[in-house]
N, CA, C and O of each residue as an XYZ file, in Angstrom:
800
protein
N      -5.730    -12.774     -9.911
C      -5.482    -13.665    -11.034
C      -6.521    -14.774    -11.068
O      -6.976    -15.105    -12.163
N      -7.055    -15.552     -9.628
C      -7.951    -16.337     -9.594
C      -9.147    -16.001    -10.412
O      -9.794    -16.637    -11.243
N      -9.259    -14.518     -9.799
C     -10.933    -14.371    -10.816
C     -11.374    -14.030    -11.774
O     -12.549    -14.067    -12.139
N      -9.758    -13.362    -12.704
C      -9.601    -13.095    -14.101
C      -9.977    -14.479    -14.535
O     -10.987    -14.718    -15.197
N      -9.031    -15.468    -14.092
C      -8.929    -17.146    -14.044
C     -10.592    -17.440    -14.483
O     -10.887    -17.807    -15.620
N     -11.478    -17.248    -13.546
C     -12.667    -17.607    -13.418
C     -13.512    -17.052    -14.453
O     -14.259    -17.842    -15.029
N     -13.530    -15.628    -14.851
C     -14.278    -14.686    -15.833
C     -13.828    -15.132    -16.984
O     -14.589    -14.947    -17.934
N     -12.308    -15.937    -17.313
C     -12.145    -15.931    -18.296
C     -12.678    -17.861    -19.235
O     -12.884    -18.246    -20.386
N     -12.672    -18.431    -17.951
C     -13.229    -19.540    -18.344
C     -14.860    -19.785    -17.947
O     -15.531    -20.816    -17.913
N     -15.106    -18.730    -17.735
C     -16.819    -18.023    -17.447
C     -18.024    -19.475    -16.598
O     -19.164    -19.939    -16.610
N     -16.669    -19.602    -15.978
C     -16.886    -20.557    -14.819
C     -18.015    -20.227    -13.367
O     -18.145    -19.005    -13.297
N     -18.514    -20.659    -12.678
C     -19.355    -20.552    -11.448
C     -18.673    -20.154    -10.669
O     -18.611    -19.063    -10.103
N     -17.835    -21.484    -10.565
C     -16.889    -21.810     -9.317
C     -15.594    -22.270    -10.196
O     -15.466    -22.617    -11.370
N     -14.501    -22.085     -8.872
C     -13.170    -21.916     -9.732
C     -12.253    -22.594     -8.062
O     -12.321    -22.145     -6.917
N     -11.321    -24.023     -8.713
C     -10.682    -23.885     -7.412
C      -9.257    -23.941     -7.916
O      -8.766    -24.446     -8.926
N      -8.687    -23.190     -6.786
C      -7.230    -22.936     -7.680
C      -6.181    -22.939     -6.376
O      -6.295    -22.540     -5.218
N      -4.885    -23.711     -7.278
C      -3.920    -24.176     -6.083
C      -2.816    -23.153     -6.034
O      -2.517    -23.009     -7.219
N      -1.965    -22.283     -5.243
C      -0.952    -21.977     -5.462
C      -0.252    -22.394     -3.845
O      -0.845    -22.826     -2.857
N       1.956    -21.917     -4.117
C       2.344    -22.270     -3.103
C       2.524    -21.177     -2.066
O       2.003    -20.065     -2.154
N       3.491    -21.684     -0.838
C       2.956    -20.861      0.423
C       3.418    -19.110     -0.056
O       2.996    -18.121      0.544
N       4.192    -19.078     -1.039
C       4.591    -17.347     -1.372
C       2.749    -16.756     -1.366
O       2.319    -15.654     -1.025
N       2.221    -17.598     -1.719
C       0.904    -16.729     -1.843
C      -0.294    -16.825     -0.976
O      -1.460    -16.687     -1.344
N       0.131    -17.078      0.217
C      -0.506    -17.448      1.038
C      -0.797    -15.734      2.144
O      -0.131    -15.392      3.122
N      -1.676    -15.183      1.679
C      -2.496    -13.977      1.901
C      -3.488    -14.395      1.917
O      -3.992    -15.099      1.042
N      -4.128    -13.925      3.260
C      -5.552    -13.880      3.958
C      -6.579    -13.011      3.144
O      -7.721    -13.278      2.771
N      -5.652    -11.663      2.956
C      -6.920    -10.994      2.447
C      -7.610    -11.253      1.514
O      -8.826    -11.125      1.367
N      -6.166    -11.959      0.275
C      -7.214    -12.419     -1.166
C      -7.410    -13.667     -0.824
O      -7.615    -14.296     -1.862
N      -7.456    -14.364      0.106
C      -8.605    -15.393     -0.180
C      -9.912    -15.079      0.408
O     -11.004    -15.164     -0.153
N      -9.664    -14.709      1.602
C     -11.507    -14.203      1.607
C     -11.797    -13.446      0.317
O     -12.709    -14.092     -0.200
N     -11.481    -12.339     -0.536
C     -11.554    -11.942     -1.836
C     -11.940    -13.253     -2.851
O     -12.773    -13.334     -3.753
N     -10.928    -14.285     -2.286
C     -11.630    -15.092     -3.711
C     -13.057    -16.315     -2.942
O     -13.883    -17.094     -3.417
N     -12.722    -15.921     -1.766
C     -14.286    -16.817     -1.648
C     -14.734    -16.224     -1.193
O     -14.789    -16.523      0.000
N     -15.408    -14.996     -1.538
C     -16.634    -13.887     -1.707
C     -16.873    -13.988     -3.319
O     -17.986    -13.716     -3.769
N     -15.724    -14.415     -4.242
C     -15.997    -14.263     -5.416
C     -16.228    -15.868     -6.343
O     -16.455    -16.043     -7.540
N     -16.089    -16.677     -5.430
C     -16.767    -18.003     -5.458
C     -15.327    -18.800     -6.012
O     -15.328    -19.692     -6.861
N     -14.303    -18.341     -5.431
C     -13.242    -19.109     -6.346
C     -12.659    -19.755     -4.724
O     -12.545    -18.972     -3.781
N     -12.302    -21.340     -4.556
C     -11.567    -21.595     -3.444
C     -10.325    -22.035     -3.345
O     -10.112    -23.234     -3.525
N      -9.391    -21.250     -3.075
C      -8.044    -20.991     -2.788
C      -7.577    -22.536     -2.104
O      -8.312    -23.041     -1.256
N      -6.865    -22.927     -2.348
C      -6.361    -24.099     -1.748
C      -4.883    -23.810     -1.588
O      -4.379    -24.267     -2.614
N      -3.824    -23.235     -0.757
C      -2.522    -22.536     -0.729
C      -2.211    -22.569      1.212
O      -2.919    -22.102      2.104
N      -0.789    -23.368      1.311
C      -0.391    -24.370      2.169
C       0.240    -22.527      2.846
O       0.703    -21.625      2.149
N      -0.006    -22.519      4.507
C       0.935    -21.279      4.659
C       2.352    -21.526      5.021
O       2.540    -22.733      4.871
N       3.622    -20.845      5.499
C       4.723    -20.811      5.571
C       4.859    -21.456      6.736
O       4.146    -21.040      7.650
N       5.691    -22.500      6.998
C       6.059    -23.186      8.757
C       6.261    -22.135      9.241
O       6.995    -21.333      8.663
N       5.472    -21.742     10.834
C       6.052    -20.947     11.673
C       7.069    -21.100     12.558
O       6.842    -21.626     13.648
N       8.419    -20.630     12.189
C       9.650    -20.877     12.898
C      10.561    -19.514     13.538
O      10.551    -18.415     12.983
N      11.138    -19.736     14.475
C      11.735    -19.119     14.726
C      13.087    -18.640     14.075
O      14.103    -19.328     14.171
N      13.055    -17.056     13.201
C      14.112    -16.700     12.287
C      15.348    -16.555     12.887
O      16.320    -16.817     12.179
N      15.517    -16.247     13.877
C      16.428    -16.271     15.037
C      17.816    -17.706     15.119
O      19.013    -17.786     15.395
N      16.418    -18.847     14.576
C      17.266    -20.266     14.794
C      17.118    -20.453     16.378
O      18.083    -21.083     16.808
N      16.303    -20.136     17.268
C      16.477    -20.406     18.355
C      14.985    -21.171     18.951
O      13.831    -21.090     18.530
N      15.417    -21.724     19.796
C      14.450    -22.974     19.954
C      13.744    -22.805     20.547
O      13.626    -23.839     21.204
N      12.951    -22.021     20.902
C      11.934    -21.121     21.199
C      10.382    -21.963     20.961
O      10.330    -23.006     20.308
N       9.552    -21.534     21.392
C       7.900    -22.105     21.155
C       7.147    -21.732     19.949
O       6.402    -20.757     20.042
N       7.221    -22.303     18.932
C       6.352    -20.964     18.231
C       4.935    -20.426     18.209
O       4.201    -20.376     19.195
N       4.644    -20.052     17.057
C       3.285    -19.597     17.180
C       2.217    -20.458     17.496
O       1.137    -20.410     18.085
N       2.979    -21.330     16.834
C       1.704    -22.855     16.603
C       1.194    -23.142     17.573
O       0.000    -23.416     17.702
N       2.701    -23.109     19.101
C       2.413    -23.398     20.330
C       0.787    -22.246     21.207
O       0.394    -22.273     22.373
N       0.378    -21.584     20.269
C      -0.290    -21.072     21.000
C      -1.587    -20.907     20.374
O      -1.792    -20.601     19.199
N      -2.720    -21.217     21.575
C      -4.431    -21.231     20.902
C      -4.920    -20.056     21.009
O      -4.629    -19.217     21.861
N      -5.798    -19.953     20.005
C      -6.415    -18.907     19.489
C      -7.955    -19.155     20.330
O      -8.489    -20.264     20.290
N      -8.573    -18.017     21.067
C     -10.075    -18.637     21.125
C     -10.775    -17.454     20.701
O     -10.461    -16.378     21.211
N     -11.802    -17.522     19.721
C     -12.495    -16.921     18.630
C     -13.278    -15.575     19.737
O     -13.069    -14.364     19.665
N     -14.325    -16.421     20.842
C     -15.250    -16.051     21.730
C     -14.492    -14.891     22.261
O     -15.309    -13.977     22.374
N     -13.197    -14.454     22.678
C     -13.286    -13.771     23.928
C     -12.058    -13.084     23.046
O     -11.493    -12.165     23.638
N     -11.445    -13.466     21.407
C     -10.211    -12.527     20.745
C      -9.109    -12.639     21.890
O      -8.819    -11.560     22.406
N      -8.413    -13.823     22.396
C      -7.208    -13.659     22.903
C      -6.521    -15.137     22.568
O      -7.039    -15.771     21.649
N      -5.562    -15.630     23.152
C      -4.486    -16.602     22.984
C      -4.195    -17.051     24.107
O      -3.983    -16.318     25.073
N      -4.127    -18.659     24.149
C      -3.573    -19.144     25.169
C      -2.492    -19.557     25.163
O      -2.328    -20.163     24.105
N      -1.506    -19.580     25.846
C      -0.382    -19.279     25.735
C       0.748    -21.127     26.489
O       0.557    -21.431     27.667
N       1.628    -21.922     25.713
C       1.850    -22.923     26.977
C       1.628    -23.677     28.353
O       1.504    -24.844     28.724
N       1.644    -22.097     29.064
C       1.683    -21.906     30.239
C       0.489    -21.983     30.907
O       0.320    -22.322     32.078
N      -0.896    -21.419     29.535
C      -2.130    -21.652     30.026
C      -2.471    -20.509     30.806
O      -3.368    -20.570     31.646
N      -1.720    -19.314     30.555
C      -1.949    -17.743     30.558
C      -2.649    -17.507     29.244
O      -2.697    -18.006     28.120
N      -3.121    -16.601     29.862
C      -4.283    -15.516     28.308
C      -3.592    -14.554     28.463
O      -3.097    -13.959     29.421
N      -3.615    -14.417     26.914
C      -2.585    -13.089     26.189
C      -3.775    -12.370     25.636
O      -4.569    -13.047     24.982
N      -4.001    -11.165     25.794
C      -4.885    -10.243     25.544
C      -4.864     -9.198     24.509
O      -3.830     -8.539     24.406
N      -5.829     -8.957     23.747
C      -5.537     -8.012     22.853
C      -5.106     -6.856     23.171
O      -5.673     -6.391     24.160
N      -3.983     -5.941     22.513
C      -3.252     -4.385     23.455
C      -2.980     -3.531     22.423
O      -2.523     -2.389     22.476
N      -3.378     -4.339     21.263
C      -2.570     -3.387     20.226
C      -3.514     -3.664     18.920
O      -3.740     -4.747     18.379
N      -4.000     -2.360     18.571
C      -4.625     -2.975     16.665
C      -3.729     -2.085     15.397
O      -3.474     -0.882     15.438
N      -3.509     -2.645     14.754
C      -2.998     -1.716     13.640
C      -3.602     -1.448     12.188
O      -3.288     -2.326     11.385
N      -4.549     -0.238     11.583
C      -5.578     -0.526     10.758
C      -4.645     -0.210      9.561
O      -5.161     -0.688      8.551
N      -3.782      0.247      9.353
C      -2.396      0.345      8.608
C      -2.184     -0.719      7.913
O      -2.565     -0.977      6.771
N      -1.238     -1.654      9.007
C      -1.039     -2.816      8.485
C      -2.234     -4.108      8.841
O      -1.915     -5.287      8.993
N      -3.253     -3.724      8.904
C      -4.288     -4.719      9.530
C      -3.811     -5.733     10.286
O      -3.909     -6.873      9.833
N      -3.384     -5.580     11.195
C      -3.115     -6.616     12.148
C      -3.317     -6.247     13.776
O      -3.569     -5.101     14.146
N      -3.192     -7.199     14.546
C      -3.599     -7.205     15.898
C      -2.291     -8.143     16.692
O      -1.650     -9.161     16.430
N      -2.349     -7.083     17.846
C      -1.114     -7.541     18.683
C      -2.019     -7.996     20.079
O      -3.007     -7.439     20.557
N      -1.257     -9.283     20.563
C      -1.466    -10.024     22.149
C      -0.871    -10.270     22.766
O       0.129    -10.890     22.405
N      -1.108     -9.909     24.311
C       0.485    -10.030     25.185
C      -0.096    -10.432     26.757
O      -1.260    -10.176     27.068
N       0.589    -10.903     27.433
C       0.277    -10.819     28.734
C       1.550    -10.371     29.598
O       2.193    -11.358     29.957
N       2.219     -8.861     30.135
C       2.812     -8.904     30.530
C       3.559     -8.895     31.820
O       4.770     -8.884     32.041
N       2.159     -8.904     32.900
C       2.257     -9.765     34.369
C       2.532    -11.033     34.403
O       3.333    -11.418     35.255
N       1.982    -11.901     33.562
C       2.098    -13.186     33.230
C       3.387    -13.750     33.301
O       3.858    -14.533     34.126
N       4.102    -12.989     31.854
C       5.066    -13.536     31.007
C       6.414    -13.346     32.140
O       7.307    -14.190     32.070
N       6.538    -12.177     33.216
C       7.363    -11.868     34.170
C       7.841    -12.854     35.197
O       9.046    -12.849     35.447
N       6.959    -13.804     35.903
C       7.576    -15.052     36.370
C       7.001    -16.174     35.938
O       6.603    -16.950     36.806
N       6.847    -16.474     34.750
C       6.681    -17.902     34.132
C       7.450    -18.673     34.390
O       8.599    -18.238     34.313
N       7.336    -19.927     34.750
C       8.630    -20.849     34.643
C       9.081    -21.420     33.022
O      10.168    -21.921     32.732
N       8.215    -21.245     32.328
C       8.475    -21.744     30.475
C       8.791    -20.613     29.902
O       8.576    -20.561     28.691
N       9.404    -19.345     30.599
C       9.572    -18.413     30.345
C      11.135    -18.260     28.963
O      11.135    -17.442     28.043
N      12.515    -19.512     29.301
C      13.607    -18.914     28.548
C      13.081    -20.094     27.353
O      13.858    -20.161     26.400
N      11.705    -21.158     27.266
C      11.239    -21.737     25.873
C      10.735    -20.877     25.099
O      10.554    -21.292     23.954
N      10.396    -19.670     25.330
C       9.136    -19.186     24.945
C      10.155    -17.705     24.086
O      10.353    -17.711     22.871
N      10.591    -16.749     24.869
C      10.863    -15.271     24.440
C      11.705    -15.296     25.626
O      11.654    -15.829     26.735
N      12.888    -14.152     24.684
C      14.180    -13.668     25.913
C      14.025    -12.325     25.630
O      15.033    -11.620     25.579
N      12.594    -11.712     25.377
C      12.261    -10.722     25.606
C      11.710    -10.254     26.638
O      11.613    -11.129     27.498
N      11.193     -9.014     27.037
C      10.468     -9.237     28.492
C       9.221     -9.996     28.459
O       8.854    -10.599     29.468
N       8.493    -10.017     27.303
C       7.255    -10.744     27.150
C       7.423    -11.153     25.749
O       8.177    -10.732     24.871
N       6.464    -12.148     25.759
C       6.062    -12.742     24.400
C       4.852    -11.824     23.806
O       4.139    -11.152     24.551
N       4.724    -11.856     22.680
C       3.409    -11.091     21.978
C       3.384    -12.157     20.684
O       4.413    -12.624     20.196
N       1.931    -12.480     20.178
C       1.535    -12.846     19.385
C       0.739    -11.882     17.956
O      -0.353    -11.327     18.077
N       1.438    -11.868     16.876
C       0.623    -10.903     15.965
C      -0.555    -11.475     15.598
O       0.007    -12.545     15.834
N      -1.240    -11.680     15.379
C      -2.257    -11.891     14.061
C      -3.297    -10.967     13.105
O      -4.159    -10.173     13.482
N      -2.972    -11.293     11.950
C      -3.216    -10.743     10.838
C      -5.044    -10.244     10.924
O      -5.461    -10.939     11.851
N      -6.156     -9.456     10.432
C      -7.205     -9.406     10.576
C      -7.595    -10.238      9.598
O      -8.752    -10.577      9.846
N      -7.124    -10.839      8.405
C      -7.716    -11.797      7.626
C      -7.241    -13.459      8.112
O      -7.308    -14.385      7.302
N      -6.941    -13.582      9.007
C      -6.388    -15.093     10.039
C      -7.219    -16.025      9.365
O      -6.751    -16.876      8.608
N      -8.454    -15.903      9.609
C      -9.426    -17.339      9.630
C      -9.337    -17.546      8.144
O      -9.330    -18.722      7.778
N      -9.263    -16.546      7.159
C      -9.320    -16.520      5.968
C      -8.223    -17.951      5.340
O      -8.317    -18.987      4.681
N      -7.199    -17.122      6.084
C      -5.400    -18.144      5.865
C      -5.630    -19.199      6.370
O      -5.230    -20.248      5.863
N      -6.292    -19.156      7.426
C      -6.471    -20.686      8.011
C      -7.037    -22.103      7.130
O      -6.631    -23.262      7.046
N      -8.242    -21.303      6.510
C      -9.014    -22.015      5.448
C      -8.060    -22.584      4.292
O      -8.084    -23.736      3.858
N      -7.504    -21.901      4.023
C      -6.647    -22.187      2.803
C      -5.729    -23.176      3.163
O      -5.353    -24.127      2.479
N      -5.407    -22.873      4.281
C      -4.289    -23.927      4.767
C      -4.670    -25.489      5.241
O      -4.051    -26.552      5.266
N      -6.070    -25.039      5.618
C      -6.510    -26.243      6.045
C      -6.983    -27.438      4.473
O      -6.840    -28.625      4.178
N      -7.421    -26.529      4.023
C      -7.658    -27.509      2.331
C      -6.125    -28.199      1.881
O      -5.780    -29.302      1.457
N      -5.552    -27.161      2.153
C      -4.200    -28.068      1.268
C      -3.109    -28.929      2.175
O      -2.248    -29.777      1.937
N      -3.572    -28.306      3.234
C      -3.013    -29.523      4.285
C      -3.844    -31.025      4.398
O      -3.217    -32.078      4.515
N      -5.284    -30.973      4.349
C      -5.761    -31.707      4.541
C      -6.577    -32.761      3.084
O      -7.438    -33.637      3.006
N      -5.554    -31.910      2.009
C      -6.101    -32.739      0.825
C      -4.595    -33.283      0.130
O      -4.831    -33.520     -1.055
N      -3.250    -33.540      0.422
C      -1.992    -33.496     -0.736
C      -2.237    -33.585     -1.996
O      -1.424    -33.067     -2.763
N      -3.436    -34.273     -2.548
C      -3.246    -34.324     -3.725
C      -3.047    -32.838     -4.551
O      -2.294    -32.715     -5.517
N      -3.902    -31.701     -3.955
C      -3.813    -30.602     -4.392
C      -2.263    -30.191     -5.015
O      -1.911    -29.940     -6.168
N      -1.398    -30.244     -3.551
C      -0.393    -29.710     -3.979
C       0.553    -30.787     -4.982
O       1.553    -30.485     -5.633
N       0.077    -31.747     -4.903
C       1.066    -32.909     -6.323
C       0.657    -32.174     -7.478
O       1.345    -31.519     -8.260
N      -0.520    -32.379     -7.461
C      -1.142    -31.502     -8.900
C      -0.510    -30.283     -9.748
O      -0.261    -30.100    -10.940
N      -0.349    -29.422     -8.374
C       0.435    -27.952     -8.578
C       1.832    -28.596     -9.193
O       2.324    -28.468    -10.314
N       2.367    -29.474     -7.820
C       3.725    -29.391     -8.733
C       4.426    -29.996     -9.928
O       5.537    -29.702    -10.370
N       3.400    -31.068    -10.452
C       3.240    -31.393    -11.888
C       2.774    -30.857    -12.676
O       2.998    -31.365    -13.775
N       2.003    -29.756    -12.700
C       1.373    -29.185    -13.183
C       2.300    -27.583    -14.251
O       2.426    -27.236    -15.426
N       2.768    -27.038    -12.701
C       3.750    -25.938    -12.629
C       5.112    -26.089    -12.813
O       5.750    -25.474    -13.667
N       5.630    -26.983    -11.944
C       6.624    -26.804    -11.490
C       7.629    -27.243    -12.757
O       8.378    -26.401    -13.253
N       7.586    -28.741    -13.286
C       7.979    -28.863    -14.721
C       8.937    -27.366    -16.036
O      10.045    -26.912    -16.324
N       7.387    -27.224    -16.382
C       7.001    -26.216    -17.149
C       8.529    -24.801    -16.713
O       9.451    -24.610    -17.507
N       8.418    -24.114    -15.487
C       8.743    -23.289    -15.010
C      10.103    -23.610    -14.921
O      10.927    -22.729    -15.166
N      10.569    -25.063    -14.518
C      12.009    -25.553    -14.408
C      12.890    -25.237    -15.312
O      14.003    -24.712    -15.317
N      11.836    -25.857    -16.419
C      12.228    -26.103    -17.871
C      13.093    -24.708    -18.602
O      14.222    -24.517    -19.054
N      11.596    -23.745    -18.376
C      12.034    -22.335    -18.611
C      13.472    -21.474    -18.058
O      14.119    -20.703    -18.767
N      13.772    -21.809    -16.656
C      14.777    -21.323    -15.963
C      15.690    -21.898    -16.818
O      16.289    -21.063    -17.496
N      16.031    -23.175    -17.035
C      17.306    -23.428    -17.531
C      17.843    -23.311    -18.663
O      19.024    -23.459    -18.978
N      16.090    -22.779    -19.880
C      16.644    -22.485    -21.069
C      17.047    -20.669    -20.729
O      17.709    -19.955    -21.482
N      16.595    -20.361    -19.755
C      17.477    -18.488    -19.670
C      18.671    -18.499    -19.330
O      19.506    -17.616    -19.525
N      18.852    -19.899    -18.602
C      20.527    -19.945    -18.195
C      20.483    -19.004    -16.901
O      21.624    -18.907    -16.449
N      19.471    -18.217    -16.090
C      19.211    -18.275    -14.812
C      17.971    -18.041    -14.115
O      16.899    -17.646    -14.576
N      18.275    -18.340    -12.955
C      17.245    -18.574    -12.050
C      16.322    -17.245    -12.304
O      15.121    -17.360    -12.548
N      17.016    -15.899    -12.223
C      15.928    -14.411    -11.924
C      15.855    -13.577    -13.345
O      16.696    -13.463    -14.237
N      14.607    -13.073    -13.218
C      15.167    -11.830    -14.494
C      15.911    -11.113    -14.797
O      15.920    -10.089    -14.114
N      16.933    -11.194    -15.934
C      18.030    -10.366    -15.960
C      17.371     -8.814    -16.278
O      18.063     -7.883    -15.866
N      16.594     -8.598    -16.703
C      15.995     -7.083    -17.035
C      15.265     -6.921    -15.533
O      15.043     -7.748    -14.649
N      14.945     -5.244    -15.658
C      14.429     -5.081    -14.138
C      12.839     -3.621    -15.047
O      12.698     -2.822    -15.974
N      12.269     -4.079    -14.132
C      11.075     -3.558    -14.406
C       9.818     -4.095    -14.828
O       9.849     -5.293    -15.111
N       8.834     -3.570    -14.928
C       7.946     -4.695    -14.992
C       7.287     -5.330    -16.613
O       6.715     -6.383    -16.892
N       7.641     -4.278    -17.348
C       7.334     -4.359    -18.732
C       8.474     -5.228    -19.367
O       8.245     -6.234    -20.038
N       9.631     -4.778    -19.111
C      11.380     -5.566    -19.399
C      11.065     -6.875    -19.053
O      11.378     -7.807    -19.794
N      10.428     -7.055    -17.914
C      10.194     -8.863    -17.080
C       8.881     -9.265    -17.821
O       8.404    -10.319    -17.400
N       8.423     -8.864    -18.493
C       6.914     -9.635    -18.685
C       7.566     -9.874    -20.129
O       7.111    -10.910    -20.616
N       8.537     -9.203    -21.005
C       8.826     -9.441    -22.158
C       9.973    -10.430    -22.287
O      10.238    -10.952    -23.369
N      10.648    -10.680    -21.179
C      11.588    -11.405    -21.314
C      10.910    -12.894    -20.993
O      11.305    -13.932    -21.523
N       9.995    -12.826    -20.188
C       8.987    -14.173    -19.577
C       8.378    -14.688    -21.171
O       8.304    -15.791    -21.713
N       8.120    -13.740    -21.456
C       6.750    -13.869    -22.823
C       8.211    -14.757    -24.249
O       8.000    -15.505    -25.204
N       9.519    -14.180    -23.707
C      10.546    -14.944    -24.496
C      10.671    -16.251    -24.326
O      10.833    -16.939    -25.334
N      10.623    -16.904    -22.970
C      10.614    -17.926    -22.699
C       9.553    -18.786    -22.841
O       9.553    -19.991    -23.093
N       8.697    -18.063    -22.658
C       7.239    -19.251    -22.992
C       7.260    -19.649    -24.243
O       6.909    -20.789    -24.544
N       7.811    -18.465    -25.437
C       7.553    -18.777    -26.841
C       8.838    -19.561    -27.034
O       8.878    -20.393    -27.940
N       9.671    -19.403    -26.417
C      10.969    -20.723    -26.329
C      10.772    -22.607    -26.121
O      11.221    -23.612    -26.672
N       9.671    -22.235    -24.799
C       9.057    -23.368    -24.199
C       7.920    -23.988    -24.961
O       7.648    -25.166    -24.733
N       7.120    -23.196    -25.987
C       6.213    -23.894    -26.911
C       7.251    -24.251    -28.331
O       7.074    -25.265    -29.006
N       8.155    -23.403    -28.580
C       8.914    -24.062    -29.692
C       9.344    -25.587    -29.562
O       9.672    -26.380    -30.444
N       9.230    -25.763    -28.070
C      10.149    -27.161    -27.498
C       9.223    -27.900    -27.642
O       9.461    -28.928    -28.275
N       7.598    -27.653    -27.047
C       6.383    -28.448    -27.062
C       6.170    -28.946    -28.568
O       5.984    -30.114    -28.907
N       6.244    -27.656    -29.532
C       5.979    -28.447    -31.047
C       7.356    -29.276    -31.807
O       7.300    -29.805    -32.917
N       8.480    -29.239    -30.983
C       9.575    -30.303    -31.670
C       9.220    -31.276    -31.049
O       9.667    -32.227    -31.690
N       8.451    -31.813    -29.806
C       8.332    -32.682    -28.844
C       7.089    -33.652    -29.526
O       7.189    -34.842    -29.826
N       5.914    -32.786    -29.671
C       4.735    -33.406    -29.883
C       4.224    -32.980    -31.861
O       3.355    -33.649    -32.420
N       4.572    -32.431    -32.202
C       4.170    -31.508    -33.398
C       2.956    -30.896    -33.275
O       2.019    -31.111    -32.506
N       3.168    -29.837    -34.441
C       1.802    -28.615    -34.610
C       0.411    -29.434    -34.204
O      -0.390    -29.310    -33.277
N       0.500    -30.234    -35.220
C      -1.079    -31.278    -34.967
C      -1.810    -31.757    -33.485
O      -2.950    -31.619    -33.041
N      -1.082    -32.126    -33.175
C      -0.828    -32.403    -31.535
C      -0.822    -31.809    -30.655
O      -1.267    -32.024    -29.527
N      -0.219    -30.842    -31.159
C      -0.092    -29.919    -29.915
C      -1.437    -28.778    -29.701
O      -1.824    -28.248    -28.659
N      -2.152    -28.588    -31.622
C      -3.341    -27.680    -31.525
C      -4.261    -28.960    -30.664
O      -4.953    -28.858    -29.651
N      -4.033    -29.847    -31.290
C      -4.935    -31.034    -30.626
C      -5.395    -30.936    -29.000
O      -6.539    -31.164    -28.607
N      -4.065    -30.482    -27.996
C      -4.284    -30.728    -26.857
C      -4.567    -29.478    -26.731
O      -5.646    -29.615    -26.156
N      -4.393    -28.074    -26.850
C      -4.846    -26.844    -26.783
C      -6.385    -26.889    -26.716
O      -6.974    -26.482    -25.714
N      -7.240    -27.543    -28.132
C      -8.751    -27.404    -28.292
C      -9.105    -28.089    -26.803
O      -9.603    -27.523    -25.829
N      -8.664    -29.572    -26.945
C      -8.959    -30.177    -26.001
C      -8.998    -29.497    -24.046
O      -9.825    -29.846    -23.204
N      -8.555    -29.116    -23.965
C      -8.155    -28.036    -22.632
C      -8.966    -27.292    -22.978
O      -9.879    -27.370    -22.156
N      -9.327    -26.207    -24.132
C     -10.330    -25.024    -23.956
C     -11.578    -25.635    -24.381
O     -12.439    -24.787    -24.146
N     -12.127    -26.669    -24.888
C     -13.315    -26.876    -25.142
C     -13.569    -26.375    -26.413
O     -14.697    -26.462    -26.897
């Protein structure tokens, strides 16, 4: 969508915010090979379990040698690749057997760390929008409004039709719902007014 985004405003460069649902490695290296920079916050890493455990965060990555250091200050080693789901598995399981940070960590026999083959990609992204907020205010004034607005004139949260043509027509109902509201709000004049203005 970024680089339709970009081709269609026949832009150079293109920077574009979304939230953590879209926080995929692969298309952002995709969009910065294609000159567009992703700015998209990733998901807290927590334990789904609810259990108070170490998480991922707790553990360093070192680029040089592809393994993880682990609390304890054990190296977890690469043991596993998957070209399927592109990802890579790390474990140390002499290590993990008499640790003493062993019941913080996994009440498995060992801990393993996944990471994705597009990592550094996600990282980037995360690091822009962590390290800029304004980005994400932007988004959610931007978006979030707009989208609210829409939910409550359908009277619910999800698409009541299922499929993908049924959902793009029922969406395409609401937007033309949501500009009927824009021209009782601002009128026709006004409203072409801010349209030119936005496309140039």
């Amino acid at each position: 969508m970024a680089i339709q985004a970009k081709e269609a405003l026949a832009a150079d460069r293109l920077t574009v915010v979304a939230d953590t649902g879209y926080s995929n490695g692969e298309h952002g290296e995709l969009c910065e090979q294609a000159g567009v920079t992703a700015v998209v916050p990733r998901p807290e890493t927590v334990n789904r379990k609810g259990e108070d455990l170490f998480s991922r965060d707790a553990f360093a990555y070192d680029a040089d040698t592809d393994s993880y250091r682990c609390p304890a200050g054990q190296t977890l080693s690469l043991h596993k690749v998957s070209q399927s789901e592109r990802k890579k598995e790390y474990w140390n399981a002499k290590a993990c057997r008499d640790c003493p940070l062993k019941p913080n960590c996994t009440k498995a026999k060992r801990r393993s760390i996944v990471r994705g083959f597009y990592e550094e990609a996600r990282a980037r992204m995360h690091q822009r929008a962590s390290g800029d907020p304004a980005w994400m205010k932007l988004r959610m004034g931007l978006v979030e409004h707009p989208i609210g607005t829409m939910k409550a004139m359908m009277g619910c949260p999800r698409f009541l039709l299922r499929g993908r043509l049924k959902a793009k027509a029922e969406l395409a109902l609401a937007v033309l719902g949501y500009l009927k509201r824009v021209i009782n709000i601002l009128g026709v004049q006004r409203m072409c007014l801010a349209l030119r203005a936005i496309t140039g």
